[in-house]
Biopython code that builds the backbone (N, CA, C, O; Angstrom):
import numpy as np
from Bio.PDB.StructureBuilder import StructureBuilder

atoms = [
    (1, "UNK", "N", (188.983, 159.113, 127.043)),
    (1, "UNK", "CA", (189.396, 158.210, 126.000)),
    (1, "UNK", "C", (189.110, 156.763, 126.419)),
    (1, "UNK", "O", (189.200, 156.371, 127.582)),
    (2, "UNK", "N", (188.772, 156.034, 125.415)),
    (2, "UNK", "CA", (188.475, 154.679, 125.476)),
    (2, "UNK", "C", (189.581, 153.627, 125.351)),
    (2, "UNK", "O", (190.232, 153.195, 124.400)),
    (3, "UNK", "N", (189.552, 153.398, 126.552)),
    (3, "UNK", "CA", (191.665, 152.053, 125.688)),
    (3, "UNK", "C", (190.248, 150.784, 125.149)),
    (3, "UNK", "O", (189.202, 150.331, 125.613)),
    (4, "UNK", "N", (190.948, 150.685, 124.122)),
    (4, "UNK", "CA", (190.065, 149.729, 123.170)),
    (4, "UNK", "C", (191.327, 148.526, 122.953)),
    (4, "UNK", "O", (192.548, 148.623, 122.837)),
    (5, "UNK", "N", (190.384, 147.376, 122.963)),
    (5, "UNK", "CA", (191.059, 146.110, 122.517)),
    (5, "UNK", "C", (190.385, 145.742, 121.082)),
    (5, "UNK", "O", (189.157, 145.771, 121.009)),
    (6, "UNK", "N", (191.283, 145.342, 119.754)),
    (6, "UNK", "CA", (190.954, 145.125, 118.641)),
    (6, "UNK", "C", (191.088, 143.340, 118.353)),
    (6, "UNK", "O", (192.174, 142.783, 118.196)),
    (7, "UNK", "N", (190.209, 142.871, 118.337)),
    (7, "UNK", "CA", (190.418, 141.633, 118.044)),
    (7, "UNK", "C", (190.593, 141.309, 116.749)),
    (7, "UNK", "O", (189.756, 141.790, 115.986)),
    (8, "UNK", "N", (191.772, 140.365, 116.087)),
    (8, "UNK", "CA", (191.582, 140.660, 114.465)),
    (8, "UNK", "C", (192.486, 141.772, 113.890)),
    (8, "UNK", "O", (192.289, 142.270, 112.781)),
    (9, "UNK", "N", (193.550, 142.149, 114.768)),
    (9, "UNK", "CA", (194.490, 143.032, 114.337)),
    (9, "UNK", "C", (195.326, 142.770, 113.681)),
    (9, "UNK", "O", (196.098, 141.876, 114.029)),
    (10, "UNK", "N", (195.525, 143.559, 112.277)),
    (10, "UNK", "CA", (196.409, 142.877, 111.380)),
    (10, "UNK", "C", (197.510, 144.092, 111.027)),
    (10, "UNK", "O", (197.424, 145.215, 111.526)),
    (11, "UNK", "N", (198.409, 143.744, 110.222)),
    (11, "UNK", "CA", (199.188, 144.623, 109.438)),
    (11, "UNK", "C", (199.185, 145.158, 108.219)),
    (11, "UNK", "O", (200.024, 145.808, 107.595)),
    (12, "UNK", "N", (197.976, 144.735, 107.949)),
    (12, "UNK", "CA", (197.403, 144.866, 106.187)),
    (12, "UNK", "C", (196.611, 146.124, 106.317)),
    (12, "UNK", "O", (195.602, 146.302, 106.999)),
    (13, "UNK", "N", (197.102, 146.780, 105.718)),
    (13, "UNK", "CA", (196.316, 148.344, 105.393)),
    (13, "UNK", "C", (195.267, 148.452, 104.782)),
    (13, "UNK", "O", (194.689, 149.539, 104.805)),
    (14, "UNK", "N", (194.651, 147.216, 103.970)),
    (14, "UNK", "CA", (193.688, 147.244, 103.346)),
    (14, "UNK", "C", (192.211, 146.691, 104.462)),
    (14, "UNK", "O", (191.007, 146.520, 104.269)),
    (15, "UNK", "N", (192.933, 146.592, 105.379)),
    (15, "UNK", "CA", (191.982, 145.856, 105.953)),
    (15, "UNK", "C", (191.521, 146.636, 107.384)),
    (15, "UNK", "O", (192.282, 147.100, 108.233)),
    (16, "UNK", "N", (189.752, 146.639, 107.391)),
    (16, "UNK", "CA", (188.802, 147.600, 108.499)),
    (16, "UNK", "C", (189.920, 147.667, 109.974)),
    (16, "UNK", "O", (190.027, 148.494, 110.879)),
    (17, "UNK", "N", (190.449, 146.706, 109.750)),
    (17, "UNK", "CA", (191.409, 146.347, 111.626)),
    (17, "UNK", "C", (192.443, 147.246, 111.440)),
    (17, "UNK", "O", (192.959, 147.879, 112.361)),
    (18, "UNK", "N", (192.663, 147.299, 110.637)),
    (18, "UNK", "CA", (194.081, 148.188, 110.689)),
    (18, "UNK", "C", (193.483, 149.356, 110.470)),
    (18, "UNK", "O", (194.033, 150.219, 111.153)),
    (19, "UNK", "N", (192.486, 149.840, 109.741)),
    (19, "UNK", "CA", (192.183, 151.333, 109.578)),
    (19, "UNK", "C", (191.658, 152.175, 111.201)),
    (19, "UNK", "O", (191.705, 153.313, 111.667)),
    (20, "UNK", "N", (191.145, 150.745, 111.656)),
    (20, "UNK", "CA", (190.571, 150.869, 113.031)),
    (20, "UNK", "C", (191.574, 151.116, 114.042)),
    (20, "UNK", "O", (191.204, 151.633, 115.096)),
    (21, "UNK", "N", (192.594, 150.868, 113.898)),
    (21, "UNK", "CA", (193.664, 151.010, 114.602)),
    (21, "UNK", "C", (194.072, 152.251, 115.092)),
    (21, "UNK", "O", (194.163, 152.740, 116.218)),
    (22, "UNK", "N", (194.393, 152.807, 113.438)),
    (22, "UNK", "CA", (195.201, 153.818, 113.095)),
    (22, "UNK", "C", (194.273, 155.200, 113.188)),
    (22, "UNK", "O", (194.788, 156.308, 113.336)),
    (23, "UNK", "N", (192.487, 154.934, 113.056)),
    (23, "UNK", "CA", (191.763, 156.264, 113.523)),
    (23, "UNK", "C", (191.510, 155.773, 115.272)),
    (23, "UNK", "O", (191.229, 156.827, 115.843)),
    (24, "UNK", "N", (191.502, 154.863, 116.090)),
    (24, "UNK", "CA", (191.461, 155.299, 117.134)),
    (24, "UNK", "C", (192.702, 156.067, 118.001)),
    (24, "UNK", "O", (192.599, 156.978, 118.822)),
    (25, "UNK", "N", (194.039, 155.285, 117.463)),
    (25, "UNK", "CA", (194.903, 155.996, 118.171)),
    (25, "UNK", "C", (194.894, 157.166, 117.348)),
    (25, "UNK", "O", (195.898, 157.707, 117.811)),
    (26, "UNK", "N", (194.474, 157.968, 116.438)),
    (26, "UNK", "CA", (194.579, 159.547, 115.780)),
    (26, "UNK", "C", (193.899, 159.756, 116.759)),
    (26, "UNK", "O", (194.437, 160.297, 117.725)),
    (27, "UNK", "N", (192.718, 159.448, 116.803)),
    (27, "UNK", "CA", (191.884, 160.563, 117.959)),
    (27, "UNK", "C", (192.070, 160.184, 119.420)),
    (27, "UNK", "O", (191.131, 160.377, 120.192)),
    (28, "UNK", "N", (193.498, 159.526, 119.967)),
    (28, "UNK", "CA", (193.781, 159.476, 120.867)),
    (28, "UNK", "C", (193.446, 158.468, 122.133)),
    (28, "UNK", "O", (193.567, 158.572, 123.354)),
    (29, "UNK", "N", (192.998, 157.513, 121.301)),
    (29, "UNK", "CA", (192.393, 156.493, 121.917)),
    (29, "UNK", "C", (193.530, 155.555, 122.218)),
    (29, "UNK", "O", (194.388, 155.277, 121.380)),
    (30, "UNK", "N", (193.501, 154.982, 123.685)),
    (30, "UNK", "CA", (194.894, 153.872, 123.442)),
    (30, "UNK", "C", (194.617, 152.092, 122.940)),
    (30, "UNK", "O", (193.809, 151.487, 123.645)),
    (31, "UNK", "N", (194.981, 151.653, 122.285)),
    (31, "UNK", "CA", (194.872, 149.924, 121.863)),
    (31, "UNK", "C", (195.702, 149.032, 122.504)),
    (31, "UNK", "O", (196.828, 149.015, 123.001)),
    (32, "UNK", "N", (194.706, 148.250, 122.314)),
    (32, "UNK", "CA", (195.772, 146.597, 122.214)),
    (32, "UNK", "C", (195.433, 145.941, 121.161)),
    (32, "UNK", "O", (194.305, 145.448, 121.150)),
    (33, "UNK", "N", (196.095, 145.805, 120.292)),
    (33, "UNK", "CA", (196.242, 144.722, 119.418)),
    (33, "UNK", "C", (196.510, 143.103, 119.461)),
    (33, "UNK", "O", (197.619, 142.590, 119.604)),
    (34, "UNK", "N", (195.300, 142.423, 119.312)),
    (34, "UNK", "CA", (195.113, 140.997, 119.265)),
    (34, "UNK", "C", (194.942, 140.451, 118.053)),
    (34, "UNK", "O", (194.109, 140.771, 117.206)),
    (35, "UNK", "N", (196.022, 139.348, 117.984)),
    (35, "UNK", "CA", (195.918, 138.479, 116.288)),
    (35, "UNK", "C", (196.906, 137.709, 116.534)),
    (35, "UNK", "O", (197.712, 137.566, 117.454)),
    (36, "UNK", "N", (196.591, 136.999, 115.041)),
    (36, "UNK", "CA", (197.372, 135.841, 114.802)),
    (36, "UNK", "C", (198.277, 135.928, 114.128)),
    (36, "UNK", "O", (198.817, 134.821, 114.120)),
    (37, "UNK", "N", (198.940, 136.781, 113.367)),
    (37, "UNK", "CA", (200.387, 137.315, 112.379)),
    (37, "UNK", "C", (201.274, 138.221, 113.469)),
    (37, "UNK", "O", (200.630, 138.847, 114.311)),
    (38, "UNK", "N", (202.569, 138.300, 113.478)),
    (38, "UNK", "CA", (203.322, 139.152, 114.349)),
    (38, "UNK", "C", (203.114, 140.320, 113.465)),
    (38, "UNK", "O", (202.735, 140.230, 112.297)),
    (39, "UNK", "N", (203.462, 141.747, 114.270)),
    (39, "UNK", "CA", (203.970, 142.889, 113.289)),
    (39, "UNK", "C", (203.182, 143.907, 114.551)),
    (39, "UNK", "O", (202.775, 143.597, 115.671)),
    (40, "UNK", "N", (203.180, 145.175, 113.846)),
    (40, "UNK", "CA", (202.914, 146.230, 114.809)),
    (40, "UNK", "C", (202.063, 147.133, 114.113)),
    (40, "UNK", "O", (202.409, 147.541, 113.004)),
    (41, "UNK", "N", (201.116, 147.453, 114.569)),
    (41, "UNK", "CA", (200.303, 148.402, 113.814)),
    (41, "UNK", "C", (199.978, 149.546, 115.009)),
    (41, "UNK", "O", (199.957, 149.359, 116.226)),
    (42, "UNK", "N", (199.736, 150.777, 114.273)),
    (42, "UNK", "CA", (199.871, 152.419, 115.064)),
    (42, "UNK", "C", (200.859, 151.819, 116.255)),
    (42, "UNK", "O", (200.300, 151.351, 117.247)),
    (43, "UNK", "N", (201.978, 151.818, 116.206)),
    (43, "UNK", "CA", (203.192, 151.771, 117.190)),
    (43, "UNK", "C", (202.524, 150.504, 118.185)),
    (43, "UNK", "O", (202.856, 150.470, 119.370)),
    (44, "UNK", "N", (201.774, 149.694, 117.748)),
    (44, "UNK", "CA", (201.971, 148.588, 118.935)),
    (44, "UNK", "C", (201.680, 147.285, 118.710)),
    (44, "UNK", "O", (200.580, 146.878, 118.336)),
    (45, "UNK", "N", (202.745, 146.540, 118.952)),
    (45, "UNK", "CA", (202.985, 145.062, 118.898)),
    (45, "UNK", "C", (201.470, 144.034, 119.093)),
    (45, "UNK", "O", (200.723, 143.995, 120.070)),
    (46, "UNK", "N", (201.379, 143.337, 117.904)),
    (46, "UNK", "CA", (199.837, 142.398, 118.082)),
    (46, "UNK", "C", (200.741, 141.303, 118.896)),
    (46, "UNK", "O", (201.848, 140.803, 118.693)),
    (47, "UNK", "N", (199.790, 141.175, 119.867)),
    (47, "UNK", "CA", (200.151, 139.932, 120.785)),
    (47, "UNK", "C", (198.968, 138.914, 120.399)),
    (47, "UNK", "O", (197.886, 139.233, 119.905)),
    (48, "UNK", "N", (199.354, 137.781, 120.689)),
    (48, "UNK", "CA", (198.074, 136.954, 120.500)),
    (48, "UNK", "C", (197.062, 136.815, 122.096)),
    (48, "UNK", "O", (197.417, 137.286, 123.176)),
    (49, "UNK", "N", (195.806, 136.068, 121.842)),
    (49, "UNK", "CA", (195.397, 136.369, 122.926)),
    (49, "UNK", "C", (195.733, 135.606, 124.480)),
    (49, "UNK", "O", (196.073, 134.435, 124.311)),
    (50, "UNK", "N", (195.714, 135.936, 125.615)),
    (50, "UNK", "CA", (196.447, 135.322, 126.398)),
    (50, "UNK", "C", (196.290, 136.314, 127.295)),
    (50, "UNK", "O", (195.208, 136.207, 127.873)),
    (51, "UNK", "N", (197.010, 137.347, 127.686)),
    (51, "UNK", "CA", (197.138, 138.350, 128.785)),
    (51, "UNK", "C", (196.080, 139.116, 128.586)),
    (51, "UNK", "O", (195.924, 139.782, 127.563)),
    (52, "UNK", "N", (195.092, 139.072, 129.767)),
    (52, "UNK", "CA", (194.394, 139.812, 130.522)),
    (52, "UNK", "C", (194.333, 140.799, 130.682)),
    (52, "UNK", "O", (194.767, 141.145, 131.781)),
    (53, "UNK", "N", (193.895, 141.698, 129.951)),
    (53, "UNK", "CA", (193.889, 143.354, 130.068)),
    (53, "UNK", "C", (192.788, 143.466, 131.303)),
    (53, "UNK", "O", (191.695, 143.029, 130.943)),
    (54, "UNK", "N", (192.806, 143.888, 132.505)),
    (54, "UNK", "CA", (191.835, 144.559, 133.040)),
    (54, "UNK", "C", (191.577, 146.017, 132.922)),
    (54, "UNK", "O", (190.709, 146.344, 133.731)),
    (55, "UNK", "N", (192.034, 147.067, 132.176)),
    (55, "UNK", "CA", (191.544, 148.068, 131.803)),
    (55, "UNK", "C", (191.073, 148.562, 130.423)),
    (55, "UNK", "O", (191.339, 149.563, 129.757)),
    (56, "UNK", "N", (190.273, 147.488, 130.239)),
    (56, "UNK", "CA", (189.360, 147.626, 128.369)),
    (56, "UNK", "C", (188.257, 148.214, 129.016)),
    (56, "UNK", "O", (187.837, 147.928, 130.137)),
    (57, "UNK", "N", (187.653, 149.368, 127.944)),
    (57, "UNK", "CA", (186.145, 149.927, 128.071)),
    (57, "UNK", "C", (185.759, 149.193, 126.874)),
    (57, "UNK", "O", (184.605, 148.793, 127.033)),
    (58, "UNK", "N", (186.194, 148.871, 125.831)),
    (58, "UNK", "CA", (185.857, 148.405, 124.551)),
    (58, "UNK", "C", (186.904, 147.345, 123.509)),
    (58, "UNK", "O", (188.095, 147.393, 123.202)),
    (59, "UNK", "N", (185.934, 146.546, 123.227)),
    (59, "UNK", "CA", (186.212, 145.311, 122.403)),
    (59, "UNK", "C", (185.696, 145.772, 121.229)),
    (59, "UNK", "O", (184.540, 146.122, 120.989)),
    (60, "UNK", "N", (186.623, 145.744, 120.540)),
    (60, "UNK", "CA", (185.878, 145.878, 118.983)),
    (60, "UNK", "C", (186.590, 144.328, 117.973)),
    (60, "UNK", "O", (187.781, 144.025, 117.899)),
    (61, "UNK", "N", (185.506, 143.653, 117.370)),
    (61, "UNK", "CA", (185.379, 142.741, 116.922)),
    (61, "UNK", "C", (186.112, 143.024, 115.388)),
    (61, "UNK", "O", (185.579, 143.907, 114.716)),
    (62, "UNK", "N", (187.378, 142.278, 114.766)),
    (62, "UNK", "CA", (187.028, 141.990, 113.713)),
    (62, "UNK", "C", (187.389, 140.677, 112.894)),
    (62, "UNK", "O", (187.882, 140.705, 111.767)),
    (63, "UNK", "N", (187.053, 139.424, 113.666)),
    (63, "UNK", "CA", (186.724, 137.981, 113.242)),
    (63, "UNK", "C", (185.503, 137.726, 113.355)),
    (63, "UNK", "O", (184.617, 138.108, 114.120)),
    (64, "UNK", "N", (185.561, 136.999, 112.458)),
    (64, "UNK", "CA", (184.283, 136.409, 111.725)),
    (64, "UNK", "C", (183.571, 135.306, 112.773)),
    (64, "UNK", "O", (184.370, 134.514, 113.272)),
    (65, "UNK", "N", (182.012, 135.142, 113.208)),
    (65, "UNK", "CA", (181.599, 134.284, 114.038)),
    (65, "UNK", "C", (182.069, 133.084, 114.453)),
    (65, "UNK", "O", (181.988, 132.627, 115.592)),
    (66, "UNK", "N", (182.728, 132.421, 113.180)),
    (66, "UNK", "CA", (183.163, 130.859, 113.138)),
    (66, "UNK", "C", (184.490, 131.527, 113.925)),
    (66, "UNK", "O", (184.853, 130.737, 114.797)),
    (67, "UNK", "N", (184.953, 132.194, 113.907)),
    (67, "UNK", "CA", (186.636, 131.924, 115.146)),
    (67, "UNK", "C", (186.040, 132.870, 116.488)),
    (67, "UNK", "O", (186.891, 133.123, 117.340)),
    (68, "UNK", "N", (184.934, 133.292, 116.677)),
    (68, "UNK", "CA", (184.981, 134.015, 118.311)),
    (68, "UNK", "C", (184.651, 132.834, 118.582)),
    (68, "UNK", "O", (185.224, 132.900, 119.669)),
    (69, "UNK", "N", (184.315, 131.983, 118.580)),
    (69, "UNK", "CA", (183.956, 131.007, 120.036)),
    (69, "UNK", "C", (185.577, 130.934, 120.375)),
    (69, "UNK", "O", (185.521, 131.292, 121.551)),
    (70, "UNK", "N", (186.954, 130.710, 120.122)),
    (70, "UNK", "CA", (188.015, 130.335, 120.769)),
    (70, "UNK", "C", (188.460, 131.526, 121.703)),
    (70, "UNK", "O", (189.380, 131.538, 122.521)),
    (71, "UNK", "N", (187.372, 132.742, 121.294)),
    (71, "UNK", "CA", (187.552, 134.098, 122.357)),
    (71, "UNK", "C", (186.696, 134.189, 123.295)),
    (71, "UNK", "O", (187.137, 134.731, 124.309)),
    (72, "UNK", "N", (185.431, 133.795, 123.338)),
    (72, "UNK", "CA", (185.012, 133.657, 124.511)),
    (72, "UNK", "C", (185.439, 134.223, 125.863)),
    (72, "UNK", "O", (185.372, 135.326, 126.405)),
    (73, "UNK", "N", (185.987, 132.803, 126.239)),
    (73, "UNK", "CA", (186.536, 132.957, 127.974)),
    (73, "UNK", "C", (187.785, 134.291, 127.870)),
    (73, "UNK", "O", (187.866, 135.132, 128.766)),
    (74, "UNK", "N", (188.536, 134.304, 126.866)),
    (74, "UNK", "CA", (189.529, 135.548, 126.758)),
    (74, "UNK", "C", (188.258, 136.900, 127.063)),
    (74, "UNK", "O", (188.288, 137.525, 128.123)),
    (75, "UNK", "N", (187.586, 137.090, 126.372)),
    (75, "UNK", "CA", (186.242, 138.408, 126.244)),
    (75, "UNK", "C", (186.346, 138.653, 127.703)),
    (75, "UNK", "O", (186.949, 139.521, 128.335)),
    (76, "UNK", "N", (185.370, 137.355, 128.180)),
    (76, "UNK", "CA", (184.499, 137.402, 129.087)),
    (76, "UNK", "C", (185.628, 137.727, 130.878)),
    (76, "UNK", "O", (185.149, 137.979, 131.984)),
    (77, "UNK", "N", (187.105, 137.587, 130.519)),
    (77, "UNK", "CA", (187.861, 137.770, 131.558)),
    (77, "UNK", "C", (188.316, 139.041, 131.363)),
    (77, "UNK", "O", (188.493, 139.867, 132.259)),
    (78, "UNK", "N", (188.565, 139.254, 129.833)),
    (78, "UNK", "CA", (188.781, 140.845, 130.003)),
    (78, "UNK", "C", (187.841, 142.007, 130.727)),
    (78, "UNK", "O", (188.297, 142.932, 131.399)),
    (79, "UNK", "N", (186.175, 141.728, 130.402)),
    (79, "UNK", "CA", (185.486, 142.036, 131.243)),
    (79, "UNK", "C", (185.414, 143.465, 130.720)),
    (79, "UNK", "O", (185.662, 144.287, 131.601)),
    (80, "UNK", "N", (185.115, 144.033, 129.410)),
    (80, "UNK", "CA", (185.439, 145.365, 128.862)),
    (80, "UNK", "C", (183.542, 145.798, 129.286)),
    (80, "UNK", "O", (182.660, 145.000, 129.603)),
    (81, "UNK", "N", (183.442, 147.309, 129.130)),
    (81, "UNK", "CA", (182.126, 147.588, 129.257)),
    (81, "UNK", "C", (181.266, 146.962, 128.172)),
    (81, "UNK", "O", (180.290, 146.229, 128.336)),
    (82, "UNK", "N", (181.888, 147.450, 126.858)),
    (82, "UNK", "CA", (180.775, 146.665, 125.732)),
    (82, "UNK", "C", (181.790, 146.326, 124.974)),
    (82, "UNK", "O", (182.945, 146.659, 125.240)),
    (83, "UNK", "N", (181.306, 145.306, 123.481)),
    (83, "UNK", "CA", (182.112, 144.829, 122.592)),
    (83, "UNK", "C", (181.387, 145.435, 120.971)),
    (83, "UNK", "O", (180.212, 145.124, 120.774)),
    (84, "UNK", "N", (181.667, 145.758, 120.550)),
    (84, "UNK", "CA", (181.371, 146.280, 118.872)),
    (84, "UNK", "C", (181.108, 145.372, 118.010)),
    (84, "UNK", "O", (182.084, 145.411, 117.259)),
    (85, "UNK", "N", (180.384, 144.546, 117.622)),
    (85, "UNK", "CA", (180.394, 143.703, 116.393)),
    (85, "UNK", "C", (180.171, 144.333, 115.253)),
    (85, "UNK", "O", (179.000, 144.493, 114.910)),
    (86, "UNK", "N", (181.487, 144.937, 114.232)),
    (86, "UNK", "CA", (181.587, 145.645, 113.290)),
    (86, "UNK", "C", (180.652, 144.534, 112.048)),
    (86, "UNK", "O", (180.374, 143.345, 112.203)),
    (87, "UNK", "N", (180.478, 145.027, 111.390)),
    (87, "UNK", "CA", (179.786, 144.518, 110.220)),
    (87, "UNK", "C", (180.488, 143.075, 109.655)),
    (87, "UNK", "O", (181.596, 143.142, 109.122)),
    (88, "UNK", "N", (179.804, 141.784, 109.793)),
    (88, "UNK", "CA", (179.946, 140.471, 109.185)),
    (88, "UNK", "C", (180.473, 139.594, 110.260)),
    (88, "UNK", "O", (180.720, 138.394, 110.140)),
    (89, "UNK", "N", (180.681, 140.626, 111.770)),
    (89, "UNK", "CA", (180.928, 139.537, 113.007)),
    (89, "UNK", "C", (180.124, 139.576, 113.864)),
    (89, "UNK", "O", (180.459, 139.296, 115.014)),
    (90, "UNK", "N", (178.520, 140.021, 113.483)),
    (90, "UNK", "CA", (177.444, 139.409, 114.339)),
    (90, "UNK", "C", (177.529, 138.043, 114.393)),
    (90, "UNK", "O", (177.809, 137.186, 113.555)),
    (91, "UNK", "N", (177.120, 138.006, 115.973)),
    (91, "UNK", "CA", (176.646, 136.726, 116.457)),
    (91, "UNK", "C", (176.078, 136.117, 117.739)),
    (91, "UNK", "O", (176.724, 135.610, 118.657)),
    (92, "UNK", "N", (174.680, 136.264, 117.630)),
    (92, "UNK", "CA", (173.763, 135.669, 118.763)),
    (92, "UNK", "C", (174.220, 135.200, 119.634)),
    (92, "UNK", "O", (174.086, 135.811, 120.694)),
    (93, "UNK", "N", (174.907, 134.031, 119.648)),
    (93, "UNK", "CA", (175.460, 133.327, 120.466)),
    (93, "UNK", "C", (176.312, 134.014, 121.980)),
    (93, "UNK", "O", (176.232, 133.641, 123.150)),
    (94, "UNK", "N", (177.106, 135.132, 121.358)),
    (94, "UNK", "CA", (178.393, 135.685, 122.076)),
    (94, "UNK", "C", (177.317, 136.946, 122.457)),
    (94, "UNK", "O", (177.107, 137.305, 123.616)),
    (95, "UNK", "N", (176.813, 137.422, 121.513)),
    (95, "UNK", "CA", (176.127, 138.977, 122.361)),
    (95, "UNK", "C", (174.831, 138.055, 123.203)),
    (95, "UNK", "O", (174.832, 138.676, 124.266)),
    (96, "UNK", "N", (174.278, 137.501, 123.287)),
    (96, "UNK", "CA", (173.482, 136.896, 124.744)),
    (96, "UNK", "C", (174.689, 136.317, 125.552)),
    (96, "UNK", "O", (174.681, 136.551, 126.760)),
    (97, "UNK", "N", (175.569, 135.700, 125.115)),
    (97, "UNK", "CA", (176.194, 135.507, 126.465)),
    (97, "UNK", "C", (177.270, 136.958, 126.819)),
    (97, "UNK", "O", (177.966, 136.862, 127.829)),
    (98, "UNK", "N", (177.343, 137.870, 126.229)),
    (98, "UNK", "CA", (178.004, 138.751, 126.958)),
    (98, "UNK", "C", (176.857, 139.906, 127.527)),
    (98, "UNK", "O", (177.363, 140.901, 128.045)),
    (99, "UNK", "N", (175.754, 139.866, 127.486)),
    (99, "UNK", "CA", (174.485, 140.188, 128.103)),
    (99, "UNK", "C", (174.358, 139.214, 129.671)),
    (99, "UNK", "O", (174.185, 139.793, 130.744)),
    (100, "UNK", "N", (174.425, 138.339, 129.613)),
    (100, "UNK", "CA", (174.170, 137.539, 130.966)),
    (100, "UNK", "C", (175.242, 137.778, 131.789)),
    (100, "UNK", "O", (175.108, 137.484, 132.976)),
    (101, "UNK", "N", (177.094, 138.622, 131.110)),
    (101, "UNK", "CA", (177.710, 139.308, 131.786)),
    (101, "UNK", "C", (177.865, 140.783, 132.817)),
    (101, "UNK", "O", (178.530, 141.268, 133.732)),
    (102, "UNK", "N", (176.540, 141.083, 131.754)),
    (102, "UNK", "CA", (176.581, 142.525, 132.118)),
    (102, "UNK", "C", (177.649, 143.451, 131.075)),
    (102, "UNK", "O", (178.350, 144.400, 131.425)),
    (103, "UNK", "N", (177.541, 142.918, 129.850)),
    (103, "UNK", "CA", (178.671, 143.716, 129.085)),
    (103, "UNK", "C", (177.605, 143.980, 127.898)),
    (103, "UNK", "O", (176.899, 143.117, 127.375)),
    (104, "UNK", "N", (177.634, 145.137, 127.636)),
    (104, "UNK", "CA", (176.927, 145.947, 126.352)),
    (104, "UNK", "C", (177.368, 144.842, 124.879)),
    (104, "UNK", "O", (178.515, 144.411, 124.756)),
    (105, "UNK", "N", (176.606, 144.620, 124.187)),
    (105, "UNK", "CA", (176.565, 144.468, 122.701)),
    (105, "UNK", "C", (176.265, 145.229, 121.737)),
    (105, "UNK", "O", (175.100, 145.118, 121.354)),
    (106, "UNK", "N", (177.016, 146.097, 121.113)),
    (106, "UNK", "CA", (176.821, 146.527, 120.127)),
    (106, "UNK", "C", (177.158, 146.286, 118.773)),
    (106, "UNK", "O", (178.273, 146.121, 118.278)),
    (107, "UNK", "N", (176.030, 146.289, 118.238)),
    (107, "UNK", "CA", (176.522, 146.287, 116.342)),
    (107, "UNK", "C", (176.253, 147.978, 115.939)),
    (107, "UNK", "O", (175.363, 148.824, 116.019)),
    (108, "UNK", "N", (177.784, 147.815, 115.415)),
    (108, "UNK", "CA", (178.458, 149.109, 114.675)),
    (108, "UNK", "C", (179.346, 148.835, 114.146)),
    (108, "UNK", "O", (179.847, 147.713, 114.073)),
    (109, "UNK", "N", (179.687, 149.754, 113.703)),
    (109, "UNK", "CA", (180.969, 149.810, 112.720)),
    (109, "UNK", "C", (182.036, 151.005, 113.596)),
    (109, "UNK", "O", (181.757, 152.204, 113.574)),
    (110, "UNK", "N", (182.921, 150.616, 114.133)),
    (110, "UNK", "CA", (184.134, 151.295, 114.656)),
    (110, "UNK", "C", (183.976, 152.605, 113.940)),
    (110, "UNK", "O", (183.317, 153.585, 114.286)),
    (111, "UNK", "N", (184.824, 152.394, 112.715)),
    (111, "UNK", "CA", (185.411, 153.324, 111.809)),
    (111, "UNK", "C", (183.830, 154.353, 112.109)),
    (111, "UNK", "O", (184.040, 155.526, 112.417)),
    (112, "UNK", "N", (182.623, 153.980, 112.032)),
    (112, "UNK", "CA", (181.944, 155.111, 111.043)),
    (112, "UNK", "C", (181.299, 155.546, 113.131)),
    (112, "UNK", "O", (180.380, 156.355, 113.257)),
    (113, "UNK", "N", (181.710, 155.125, 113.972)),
    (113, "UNK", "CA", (181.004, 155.643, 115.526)),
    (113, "UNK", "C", (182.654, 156.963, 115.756)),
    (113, "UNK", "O", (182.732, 157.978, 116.449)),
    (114, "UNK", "N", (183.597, 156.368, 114.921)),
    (114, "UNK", "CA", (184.522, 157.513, 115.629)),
    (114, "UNK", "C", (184.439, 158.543, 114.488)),
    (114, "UNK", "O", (184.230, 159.679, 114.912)),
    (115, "UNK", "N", (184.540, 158.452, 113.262)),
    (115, "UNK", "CA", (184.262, 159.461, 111.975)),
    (115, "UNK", "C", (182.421, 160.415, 112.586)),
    (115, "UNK", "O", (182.212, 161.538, 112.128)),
    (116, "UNK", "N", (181.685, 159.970, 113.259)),
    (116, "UNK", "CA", (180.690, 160.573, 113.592)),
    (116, "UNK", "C", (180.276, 160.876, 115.656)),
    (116, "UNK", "O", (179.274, 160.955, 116.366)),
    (117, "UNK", "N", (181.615, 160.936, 115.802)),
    (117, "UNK", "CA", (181.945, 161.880, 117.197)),
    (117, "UNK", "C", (181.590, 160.600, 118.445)),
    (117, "UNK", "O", (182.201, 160.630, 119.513)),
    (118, "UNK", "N", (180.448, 159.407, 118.128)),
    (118, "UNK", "CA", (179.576, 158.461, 118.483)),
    (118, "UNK", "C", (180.247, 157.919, 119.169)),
    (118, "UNK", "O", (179.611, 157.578, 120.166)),
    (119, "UNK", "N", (181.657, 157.500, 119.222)),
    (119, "UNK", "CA", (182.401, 156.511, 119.510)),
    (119, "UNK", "C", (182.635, 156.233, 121.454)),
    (119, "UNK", "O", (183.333, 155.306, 121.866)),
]
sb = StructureBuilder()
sb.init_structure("model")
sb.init_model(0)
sb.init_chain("A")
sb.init_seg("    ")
for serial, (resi, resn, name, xyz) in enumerate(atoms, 1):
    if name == "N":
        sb.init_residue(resn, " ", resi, " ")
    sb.init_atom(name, np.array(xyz, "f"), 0.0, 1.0, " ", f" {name:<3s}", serial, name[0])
structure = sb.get_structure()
């Protein structure tokens, strides 16, 4: 299992972060939830960013280019194997510099790599 960090974690059900949530921990995946609203989604408290996870395999993206630059140095200390840029949070900028880390860039879509075994 992959402990995945969700950037962009919300409490809104309508929204890819929260669906993302709620199918990784189904298929047993563990999270951290990162955002800017308090509340708890699949049983766990969104913290904002700040504490240092050193055991992420995966970042999955869901803010928009204009707010990752204030994640950056947070990313790049977490130090996860790769990061996901789900659909509308590509951005050049962050996947070459998390390449000169040694950290995978991928564009995918969460939801449709765990619905197709991929994940």
């Amino acid at each position: 299992m992959k402990k995945t960090l969700i950037i962009g974690a919300t409490t809104n059900p309508a929204r890819y972060a929260y669906m993302a949530a709620q199918m990784l921990t189904s298929k047993g995946h563990t999270i951290v939830n990162v955002g800017i609203k308090k509340g708890t989604v699949s049983g766990v408290e969104i913290e904002e960013q700040g504490e240092i996870h050193n055991d992420i395999d995966t970042i999955t993206l869901y803010i928009g280019p204009h707010l990752q630059s204030g994640y950056y140095d947070y990313i790049l200390q977490t130090n996860p194997k790769r990061v996901v840029f789900n659909p509308g949070t590509e951005n050049r900028e962050l996947e070459s510099l998390l390449e000169q880390h040694g950290i995978e860039p991928l564009r995918a879509c969460t939801l449709v790599l765990l619905s197709t075994g991929q994940y």
